[in-house]
C-alpha positions as CSV (number, residue, x, y, z in Angstrom):
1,X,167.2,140.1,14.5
2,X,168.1,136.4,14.6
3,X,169.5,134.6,12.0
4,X,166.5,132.6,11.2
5,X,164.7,136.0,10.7
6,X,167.6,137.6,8.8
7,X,167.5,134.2,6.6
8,X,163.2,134.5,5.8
9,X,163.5,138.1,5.0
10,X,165.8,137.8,2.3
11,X,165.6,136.6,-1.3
12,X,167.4,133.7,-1.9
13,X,169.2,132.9,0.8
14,X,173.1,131.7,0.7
15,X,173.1,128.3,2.5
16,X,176.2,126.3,2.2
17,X,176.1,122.5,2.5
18,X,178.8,121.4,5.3
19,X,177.5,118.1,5.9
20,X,174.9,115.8,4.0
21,X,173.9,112.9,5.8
22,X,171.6,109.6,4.9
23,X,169.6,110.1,7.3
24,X,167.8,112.6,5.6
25,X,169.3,116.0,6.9
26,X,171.6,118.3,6.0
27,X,173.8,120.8,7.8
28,X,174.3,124.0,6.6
29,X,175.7,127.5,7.6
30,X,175.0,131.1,6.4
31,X,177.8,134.2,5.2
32,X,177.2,135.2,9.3
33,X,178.2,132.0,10.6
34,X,174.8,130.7,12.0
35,X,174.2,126.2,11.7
36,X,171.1,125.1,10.5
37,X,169.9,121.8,10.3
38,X,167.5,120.5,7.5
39,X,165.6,117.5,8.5
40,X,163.1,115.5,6.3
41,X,160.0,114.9,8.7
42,X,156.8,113.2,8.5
43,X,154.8,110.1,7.7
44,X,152.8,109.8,4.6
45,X,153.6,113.5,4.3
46,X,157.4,114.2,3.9
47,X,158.6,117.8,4.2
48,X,161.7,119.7,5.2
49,X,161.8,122.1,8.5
50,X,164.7,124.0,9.5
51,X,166.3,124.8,12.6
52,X,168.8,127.1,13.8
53,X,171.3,125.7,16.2
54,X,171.3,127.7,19.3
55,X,174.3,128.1,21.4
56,X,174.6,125.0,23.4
57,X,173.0,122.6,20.2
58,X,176.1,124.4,18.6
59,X,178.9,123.6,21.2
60,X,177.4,119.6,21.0
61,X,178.2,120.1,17.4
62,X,181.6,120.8,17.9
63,X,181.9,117.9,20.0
64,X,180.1,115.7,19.4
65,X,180.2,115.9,15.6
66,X,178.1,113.8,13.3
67,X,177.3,111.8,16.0
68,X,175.4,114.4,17.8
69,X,173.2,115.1,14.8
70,X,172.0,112.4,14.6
71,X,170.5,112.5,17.6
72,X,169.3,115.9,16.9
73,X,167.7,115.0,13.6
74,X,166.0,111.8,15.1
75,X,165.0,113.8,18.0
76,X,163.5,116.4,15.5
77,X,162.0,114.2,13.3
78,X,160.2,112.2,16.7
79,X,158.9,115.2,17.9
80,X,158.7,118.3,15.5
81,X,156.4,120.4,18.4
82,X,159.1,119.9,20.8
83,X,161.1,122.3,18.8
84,X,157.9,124.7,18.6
85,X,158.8,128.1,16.9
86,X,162.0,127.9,16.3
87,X,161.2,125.6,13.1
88,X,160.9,126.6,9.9
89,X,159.1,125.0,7.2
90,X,161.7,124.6,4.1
C-alpha cells in the first residue's frame, strides 16, 4: 500500500505543513515520511489536487529546494493529466 492509499483510507489524515508557498501550493509530509504537494489548479474553477512525490521528484526536492517546486507546481497546474492517477483531488 502506497502512501497516497494509506492517506485516503484513513480518517483524518495527519498532514504537516513544511513549506507554504505564494504560488498557491503547499508541501506537506505524513507520520511515515511520504511529501506531498498541494497545488491550487484550474481556471474559472479553482480546486486543490495532491501528489505524492515519488522517489526521484523527492531527491530534486532535496536539491533543488523551493526552487524545484516551483517548477513542479507550475508544471502541475499546466498540465494536471500529465500527472494522471497519481493525483488526488483535495
Amino acid at each position: 500500500m502506497t502512501a497516497m492509499e494509506r492517506l485516503s483510507t484513513r480518517k483524518g489524515p495527519r498532514l504537516r505543513s513544511l513549506l507554504k508557498s505564494e504560488r498557491m501550493y503547499e508541501l506537506k509530509s505524513n507520520e511515515d515520511g511520504a511529501l506531498f504537494l498541494d497545488v491550487v489548479v484550474g481556471g474559472s474553477k479553482l480546486h486543490t489536487v495532491r501528489l505524492e512525490l515519488d522517489a526521484s521528484e523527492r531527491k530534486r526536492w532535496e536539491s533543488g529546494g523551493e526552487r524545484y517546486l516551483d517548477g513542479l507546481a507550475t508544471e502541475l497546474s499546466r498540465d494536471e493529466l500529465k500527472f494522471g492517477e497519481r493525483l488526488q483531488n483535495v
